[in-house]
Backbone as ProteinMPNN parsed JSONL, in Angstrom:
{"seq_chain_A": "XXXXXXXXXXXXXXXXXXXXXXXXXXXXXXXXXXXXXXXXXXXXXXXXXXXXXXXXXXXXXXXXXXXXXXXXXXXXXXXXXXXXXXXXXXXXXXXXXXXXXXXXXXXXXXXXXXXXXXXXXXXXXXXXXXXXXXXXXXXXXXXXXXXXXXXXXXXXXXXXXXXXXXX", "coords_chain_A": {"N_chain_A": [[122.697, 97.746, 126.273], [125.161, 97.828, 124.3], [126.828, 96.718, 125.404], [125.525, 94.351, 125.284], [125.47, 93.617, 122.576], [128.022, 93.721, 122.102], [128.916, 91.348, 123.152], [127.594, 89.323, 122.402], [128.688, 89.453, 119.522], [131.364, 89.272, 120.286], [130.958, 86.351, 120.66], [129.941, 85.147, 118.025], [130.174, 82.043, 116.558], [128.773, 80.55, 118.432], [125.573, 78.606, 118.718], [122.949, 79.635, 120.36], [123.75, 82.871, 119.204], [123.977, 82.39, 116.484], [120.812, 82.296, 116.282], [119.996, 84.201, 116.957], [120.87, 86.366, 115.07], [119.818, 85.273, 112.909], [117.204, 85.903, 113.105], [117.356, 88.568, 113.399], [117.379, 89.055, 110.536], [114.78, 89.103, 109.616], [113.002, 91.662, 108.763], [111.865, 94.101, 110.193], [113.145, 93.161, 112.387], [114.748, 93.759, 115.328], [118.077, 93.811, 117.148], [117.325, 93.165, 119.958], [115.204, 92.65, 120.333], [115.087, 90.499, 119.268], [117.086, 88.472, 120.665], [115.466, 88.845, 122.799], [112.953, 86.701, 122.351], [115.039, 84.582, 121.565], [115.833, 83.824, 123.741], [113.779, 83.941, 125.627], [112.557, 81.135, 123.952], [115.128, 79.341, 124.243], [116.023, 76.05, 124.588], [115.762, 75.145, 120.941], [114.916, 72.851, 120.015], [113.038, 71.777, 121.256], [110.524, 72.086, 119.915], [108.129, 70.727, 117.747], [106.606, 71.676, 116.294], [104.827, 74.291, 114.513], [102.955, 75.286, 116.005], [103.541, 74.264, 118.193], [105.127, 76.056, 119.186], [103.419, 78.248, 118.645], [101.664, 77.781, 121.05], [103.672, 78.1, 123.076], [104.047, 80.669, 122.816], [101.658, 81.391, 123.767], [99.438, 82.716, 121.47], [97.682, 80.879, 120.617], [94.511, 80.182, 120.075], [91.716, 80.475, 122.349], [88.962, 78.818, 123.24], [85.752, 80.116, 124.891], [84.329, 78.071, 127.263], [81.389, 76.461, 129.054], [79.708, 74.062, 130.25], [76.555, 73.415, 128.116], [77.371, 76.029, 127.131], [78.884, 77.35, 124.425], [81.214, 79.595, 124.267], [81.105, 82.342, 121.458], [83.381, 84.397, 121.114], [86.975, 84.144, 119.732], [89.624, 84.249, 121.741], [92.824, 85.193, 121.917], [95.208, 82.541, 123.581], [96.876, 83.418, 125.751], [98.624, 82.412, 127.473], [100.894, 81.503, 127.322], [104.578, 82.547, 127.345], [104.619, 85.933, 128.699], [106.451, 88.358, 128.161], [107.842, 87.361, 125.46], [105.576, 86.92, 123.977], [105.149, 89.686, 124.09], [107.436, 90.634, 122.46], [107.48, 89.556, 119.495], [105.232, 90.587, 118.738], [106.102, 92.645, 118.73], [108.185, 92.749, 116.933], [106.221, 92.121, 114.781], [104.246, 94.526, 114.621], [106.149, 96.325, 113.808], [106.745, 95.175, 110.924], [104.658, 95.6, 109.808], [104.706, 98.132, 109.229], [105.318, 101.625, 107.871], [108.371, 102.786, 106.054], [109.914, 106.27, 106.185], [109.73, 107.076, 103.878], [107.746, 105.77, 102.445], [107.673, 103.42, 102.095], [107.027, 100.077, 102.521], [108.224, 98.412, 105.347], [108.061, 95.114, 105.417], [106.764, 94.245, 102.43], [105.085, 92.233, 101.681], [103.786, 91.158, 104.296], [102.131, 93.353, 105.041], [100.553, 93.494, 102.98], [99.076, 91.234, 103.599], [98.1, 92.045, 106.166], [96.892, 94.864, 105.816], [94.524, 93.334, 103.999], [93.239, 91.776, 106.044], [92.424, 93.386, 107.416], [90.522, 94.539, 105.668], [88.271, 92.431, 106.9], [88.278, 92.276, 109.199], [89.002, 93.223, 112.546], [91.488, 95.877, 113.587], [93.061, 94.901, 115.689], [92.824, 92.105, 115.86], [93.813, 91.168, 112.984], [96.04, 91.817, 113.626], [96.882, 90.37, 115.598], [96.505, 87.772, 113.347], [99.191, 88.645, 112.281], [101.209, 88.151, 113.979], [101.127, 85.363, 114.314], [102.045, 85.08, 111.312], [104.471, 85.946, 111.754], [105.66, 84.285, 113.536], [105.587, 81.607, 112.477], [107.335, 82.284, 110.847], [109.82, 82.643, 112.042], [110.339, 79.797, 113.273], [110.802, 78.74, 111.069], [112.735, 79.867, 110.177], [114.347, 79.253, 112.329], [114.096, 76.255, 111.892], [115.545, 75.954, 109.353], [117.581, 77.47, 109.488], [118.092, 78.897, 107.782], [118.656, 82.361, 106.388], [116.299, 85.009, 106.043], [113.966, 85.359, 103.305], [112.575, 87.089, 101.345], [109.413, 86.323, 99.663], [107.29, 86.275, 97.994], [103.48, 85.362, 98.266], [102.406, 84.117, 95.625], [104.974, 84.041, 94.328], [106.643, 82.028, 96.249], [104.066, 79.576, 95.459], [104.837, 79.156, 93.096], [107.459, 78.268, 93.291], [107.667, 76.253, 94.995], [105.533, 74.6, 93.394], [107.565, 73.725, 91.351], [109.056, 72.451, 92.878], [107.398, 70.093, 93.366], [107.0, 66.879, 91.975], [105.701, 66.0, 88.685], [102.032, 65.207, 88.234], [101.779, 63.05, 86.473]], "CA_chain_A": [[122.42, 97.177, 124.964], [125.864, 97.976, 123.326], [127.281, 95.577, 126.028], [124.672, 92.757, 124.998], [125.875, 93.664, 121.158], [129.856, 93.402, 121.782], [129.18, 90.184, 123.838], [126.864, 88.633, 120.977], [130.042, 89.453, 118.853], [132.461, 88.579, 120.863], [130.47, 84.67, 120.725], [129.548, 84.663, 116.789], [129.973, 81.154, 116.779], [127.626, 79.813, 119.409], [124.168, 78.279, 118.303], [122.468, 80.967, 120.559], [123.917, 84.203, 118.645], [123.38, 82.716, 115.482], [119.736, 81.859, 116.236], [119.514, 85.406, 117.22], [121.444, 87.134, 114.077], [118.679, 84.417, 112.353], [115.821, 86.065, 113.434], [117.33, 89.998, 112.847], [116.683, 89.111, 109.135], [113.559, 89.325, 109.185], [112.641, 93.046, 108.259], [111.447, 94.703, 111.029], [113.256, 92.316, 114.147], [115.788, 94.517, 115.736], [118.343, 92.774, 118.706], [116.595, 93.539, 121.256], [113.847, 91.628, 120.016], [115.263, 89.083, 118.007], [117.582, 88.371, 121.657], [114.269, 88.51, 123.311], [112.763, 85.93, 121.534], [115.777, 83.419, 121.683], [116.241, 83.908, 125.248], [112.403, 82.685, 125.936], [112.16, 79.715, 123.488], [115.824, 78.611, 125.115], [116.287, 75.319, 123.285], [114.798, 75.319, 120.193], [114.741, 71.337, 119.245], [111.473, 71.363, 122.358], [109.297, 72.699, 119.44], [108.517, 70.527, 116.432], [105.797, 71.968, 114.855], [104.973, 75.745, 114.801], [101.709, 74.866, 116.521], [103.469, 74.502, 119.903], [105.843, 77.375, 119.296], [102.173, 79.511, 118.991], [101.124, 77.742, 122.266], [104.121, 78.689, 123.891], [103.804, 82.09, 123.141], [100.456, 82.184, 124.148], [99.145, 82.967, 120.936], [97.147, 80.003, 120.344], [93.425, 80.444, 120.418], [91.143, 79.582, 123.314], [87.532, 79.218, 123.094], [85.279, 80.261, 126.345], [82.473, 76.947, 126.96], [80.841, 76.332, 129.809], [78.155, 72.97, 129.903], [76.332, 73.926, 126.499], [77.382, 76.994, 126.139], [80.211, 77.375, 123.499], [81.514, 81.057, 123.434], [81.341, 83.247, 120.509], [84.508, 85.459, 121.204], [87.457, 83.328, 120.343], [90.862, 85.131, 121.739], [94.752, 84.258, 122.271], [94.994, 82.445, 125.229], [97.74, 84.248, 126.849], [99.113, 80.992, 128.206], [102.505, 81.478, 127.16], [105.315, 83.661, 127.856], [104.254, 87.485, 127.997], [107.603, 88.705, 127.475], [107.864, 86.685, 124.493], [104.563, 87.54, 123.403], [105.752, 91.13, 123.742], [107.945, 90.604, 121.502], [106.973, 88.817, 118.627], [103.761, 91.673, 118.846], [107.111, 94.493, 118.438], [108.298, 92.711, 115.204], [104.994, 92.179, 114.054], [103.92, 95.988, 114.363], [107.515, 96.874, 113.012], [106.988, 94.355, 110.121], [103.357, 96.162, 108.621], [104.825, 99.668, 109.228], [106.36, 102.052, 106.669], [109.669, 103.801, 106.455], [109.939, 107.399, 105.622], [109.01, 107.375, 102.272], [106.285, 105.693, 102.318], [107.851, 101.996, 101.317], [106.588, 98.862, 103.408], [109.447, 97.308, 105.686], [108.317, 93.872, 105.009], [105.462, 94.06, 101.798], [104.275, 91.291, 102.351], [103.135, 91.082, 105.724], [101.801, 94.341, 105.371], [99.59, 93.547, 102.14], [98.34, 90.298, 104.484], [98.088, 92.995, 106.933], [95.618, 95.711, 104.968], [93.519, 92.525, 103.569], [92.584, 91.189, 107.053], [91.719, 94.377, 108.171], [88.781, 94.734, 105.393], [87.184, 91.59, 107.037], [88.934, 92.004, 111.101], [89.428, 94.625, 113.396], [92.65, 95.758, 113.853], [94.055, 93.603, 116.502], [92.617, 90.624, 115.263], [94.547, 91.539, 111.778], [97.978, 92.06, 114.157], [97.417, 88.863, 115.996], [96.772, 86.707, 112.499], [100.452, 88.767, 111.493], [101.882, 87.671, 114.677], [101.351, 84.412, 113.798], [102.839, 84.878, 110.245], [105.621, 86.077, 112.355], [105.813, 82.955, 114.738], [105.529, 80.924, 111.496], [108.607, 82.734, 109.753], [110.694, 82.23, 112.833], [109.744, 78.798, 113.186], [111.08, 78.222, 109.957], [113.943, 80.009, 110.155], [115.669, 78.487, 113.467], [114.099, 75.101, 111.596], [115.674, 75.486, 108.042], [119.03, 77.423, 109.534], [118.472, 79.734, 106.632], [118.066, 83.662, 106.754], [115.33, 85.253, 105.786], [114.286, 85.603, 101.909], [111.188, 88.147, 101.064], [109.053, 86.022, 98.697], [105.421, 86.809, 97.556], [102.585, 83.962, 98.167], [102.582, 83.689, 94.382], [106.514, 83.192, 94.41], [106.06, 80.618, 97.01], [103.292, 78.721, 95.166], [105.615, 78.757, 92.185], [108.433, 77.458, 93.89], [106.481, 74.883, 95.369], [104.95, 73.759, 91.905], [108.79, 73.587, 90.477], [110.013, 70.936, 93.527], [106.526, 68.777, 93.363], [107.155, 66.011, 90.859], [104.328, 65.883, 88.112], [101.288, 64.242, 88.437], [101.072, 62.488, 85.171]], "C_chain_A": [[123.718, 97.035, 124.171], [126.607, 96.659, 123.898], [126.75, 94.49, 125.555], [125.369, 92.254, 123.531], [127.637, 93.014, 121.249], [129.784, 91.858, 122.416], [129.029, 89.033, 122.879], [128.037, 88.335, 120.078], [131.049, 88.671, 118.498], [132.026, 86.616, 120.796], [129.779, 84.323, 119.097], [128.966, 82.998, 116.789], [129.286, 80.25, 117.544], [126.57, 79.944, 118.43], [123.312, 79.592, 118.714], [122.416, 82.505, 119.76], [123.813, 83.93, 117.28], [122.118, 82.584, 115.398], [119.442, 83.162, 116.11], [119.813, 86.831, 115.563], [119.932, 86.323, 112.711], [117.31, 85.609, 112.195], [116.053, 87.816, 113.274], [117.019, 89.827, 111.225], [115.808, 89.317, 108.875], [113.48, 90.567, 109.185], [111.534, 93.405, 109.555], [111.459, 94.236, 112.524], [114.178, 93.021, 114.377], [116.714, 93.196, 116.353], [118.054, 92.911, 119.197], [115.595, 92.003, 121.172], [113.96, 90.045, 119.686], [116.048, 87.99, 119.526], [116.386, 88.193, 122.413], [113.488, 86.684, 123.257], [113.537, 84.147, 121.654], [115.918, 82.759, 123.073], [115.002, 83.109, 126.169], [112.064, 81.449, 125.257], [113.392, 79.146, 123.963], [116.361, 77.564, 123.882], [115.176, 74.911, 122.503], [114.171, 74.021, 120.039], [113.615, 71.337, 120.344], [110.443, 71.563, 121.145], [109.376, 71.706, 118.404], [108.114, 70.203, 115.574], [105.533, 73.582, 115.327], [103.888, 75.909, 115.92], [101.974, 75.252, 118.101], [104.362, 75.407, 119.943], [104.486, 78.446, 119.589], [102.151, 79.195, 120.507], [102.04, 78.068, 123.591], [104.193, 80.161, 124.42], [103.073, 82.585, 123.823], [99.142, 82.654, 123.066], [97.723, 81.8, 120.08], [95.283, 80.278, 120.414], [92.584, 79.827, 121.038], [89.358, 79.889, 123.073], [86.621, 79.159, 124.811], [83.956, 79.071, 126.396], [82.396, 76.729, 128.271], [79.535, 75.362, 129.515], [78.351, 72.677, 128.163], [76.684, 75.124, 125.922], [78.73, 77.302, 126.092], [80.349, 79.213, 123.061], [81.305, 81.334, 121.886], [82.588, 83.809, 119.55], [85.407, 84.26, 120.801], [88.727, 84.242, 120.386], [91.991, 84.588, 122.194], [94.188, 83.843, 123.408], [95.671, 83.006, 126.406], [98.197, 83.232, 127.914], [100.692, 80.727, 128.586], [103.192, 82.626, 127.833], [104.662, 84.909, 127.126], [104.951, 88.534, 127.344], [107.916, 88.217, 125.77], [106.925, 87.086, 123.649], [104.639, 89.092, 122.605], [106.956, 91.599, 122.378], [108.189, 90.41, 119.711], [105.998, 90.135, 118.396], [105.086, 93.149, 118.555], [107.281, 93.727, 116.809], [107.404, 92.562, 114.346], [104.613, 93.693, 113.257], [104.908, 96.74, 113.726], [107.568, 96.466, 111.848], [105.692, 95.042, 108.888], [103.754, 97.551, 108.813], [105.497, 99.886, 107.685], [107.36, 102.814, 106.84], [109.403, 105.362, 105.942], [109.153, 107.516, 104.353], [108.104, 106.383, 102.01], [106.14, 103.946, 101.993], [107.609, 100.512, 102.553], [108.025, 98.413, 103.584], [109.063, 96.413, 105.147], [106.61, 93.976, 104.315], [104.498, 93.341, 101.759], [103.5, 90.717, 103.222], [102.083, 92.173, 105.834], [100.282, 94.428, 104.186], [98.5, 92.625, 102.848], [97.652, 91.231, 105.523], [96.752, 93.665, 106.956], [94.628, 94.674, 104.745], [92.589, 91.99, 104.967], [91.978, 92.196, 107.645], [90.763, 95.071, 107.391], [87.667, 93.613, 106.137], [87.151, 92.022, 108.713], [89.291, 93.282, 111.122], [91.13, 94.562, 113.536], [93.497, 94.536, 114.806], [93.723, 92.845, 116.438], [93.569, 90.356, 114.156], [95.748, 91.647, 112.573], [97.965, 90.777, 114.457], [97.417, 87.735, 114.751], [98.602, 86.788, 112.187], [101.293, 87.879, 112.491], [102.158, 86.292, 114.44], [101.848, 83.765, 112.878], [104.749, 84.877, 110.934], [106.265, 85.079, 112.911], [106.188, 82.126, 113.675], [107.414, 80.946, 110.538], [109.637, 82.749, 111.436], [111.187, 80.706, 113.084], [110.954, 78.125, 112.051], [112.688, 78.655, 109.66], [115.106, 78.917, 110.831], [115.505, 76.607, 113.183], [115.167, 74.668, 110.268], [117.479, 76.235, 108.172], [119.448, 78.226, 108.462], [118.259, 81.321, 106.629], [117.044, 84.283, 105.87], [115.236, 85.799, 104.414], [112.665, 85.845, 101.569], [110.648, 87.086, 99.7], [107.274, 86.255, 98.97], [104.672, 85.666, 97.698], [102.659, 83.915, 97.239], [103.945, 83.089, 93.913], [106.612, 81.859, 94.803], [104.945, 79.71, 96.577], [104.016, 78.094, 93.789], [106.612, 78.229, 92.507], [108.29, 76.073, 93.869], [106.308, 73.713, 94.546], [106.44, 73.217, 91.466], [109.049, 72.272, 91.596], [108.828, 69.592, 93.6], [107.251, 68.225, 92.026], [105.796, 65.886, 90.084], [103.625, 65.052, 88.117], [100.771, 63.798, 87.021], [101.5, 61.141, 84.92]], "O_chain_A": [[123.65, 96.175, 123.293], [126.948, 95.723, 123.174], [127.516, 93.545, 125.367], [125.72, 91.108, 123.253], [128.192, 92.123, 120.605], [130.734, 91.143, 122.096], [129.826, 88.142, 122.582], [128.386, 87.175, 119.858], [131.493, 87.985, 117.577], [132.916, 85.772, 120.904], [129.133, 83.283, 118.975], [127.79, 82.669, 116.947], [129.273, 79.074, 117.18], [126.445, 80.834, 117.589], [122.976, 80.449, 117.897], [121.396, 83.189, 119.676], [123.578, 84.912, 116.577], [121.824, 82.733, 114.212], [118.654, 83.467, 115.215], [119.127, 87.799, 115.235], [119.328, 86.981, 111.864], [116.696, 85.936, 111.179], [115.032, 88.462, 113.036], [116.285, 90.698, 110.759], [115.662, 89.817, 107.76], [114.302, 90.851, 110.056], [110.446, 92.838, 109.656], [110.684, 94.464, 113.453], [114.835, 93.076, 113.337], [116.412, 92.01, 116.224], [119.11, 92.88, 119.829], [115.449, 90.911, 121.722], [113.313, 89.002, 119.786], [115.67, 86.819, 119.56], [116.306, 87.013, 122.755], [113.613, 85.779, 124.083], [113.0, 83.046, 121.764], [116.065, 81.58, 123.397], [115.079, 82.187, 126.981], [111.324, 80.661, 125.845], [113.061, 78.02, 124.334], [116.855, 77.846, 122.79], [114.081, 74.499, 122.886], [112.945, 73.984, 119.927], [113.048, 70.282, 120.06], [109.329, 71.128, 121.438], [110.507, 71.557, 117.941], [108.34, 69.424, 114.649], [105.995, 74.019, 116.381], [104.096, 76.79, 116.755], [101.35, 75.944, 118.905], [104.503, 75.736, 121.121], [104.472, 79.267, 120.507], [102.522, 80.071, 121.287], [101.61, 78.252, 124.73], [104.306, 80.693, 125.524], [103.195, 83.644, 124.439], [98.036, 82.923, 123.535], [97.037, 82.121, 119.11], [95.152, 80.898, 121.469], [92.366, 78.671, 120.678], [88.772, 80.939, 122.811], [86.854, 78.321, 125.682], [82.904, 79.15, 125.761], [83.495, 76.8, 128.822], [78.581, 75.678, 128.803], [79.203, 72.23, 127.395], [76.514, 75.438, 124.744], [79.541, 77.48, 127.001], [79.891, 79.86, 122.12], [81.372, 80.361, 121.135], [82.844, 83.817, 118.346], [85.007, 83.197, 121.277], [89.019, 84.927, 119.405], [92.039, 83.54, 122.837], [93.249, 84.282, 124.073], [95.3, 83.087, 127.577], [98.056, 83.405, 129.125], [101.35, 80.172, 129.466], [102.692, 83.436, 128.612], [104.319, 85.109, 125.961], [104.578, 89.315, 126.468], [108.25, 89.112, 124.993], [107.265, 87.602, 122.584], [104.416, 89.528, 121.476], [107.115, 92.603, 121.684], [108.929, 91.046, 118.96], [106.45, 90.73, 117.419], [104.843, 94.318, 118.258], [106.67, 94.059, 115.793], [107.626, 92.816, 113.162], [104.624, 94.005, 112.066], [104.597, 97.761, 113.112], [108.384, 97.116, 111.193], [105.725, 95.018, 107.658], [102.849, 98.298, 108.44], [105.925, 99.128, 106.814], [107.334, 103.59, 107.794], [108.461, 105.46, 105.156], [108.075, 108.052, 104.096], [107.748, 106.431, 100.832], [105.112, 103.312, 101.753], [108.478, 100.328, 103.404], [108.836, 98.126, 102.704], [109.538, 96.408, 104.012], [105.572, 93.886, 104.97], [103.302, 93.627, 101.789], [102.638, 89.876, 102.965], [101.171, 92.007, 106.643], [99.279, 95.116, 104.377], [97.309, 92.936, 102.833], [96.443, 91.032, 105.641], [95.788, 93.378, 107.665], [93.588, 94.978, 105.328], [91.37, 91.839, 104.884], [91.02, 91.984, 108.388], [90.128, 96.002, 107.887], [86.452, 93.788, 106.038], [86.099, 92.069, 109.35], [89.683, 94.113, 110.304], [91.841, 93.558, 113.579], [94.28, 93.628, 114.527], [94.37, 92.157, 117.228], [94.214, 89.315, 114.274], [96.721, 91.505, 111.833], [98.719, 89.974, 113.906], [98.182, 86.784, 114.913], [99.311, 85.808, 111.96], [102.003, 86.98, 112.039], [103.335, 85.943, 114.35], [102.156, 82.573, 112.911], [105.742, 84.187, 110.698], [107.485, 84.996, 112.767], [107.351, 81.756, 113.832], [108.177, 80.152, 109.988], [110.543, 83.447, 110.98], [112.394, 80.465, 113.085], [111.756, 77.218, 112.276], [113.566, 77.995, 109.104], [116.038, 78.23, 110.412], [116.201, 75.762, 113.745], [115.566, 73.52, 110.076], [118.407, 75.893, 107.44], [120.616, 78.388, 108.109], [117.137, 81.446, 107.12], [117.1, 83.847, 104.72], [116.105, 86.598, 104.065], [111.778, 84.991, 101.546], [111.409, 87.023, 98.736], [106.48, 86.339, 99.907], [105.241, 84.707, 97.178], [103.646, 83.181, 97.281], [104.099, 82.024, 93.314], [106.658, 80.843, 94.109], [104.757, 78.855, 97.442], [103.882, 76.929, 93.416], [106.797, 77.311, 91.707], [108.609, 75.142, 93.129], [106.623, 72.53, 94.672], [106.4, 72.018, 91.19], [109.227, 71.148, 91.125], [109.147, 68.423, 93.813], [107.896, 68.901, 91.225], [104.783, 65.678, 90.753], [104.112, 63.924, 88.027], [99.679, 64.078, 86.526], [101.061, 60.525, 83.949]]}, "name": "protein", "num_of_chains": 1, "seq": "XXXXXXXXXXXXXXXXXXXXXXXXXXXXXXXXXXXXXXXXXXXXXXXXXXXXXXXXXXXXXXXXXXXXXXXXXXXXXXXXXXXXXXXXXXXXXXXXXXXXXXXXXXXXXXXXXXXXXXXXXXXXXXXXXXXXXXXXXXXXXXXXXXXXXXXXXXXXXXXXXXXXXXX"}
């Protein structure tokens, strides 16, 4: 690992290591992970909507039908890379945890987190995060920008400020 780190380093400048330094921003992606991650989506410009970034993962949801009959259950499809999967599913679970004292790595994810899990079972509630996760990667290695903690209410205010008024 320290080898992977001095090499990373040693290549700042490459697209690759910043995609990867990209994706440690996020609050709760280590290198390991974040290196993970880069290493299975490869080149990024294949993706170019988040949609087929989920379906590469795997994360996409498949429904079971047969004839007339239309499953119930509906669960990832597990289509994609598992490694990858694996991954994405570490910064996820790293992303609704808490540190020592008791303070949410990433609050946000973690309030999305608690809320899905009054309606959803736990791992239904991880796989929606995963997908927040997929989403905020997505966006990163799209917008080239590092990662900036804002609240859905932030983000709706934002939003409102760059629409032009409808009057």
């Amino acid at each position: 690992m320290a080898l992977m780190c001095k090499l990373a380093d040693e290549h700042a400048d490459e697209t690759f290591v910043k995609h990867i330094r990209l994706i440690e921003t996020i609050p709760g992606a280590g290198f390991l992970s974040a290196a993970t991650v880069i290493c299975e989506i490869g080149d990024f410009s294949v993706f170019s909507s988040p949609k087929k970034l989920f379906a590469y993962f795997g994360l996409d949801p498949a429904v079971k039908q047969s004839g007339n009959f239309t499953g119930t259950k509906v669960k990832i499809s597990k289509r994609g890379s598992a490694v990858a999967r694996r991954a994405v599913h570490a910064i996820a679970l790293n992303s609704i945890g808490t540190r020592r004292n008791g303070i949410a790595i990433n609050p946000v994810l973690r309030e999305y987190y608690l809320c899905k899990c009054q309606s959803k079972r736990k791992m239904v509630a991880l796989g929606a995060v995963m997908h927040k996760v997929c989403n905020i990667i997505f966006a990163l290695l799209r917008d080239d920008k590092v990662f900036s903690l804002t609240t859905p209410e932030q983000h709706i205010q934002n939003y409102a400020n760059v629409l032009p008024s409808a009057a």
